[in-house]
C-alpha positions in Angstrom: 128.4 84.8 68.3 129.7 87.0 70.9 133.6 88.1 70.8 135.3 89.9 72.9 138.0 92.2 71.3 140.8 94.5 72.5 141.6 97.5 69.8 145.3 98.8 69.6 144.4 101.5 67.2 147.0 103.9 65.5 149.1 100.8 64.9 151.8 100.3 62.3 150.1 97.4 60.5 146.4 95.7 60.5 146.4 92.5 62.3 143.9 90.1 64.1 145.2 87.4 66.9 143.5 85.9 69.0 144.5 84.9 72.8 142.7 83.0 75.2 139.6 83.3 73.4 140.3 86.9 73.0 140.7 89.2 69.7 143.6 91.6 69.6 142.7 93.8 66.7 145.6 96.9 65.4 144.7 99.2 63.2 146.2 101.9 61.7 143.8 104.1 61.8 143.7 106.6 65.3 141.1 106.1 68.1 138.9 109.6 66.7 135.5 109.8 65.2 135.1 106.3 64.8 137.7 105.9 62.2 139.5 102.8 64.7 135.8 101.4 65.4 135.1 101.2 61.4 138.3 99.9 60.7 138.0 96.7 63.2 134.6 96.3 61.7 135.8 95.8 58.6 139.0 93.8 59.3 136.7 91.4 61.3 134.1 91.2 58.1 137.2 89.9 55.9 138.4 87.5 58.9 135.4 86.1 59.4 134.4 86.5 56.1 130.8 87.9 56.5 129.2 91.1 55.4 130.0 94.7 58.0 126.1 95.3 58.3 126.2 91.5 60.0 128.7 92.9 62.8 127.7 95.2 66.0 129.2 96.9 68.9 127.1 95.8 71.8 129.3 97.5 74.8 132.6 99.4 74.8 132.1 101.9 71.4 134.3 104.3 72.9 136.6 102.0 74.7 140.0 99.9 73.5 138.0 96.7 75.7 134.9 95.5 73.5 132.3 93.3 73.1 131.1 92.8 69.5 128.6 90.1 67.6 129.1 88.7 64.6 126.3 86.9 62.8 128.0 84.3 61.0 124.8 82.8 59.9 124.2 86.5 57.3 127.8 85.0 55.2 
């Protein structure tokens, strides 16, 4: 499945909501050398409880506005 998600990175807590069919992922980890992208990868693997390798950025790696798929068949 495809999910759009929206990254508030450098957060004060981890936390995944969803609006209008939309993520909201915060992280605490900052917006530099991946570290936020890694970080929403992995706090979608335990939300949706599948493996990381089984999630991809397929538009927006270096943007907050994403668009990520999650093969939830691979959990």
């Amino acid at each position: 499945m495809n999910v759009q998600v929206i990254v508030k990175p450098a957060s004060s807590r981890n936390k995944i909501e969803e609006r209008d069919g939309t993520l909201y992922v915060w992280t605490t980890k900052p917006a530099v050398d991946g570290a936020a992208n890694s970080a929403v990868v992995s706090l979608l693997s335990k939300h949706f409880h599948v493996p990381k390798s089984s999630i991809t950025i397929i538009r927006g790696a270096t943007s907050r506005t994403k668009l990520m798929h999650i093969d939830s068949d691979a959990g």
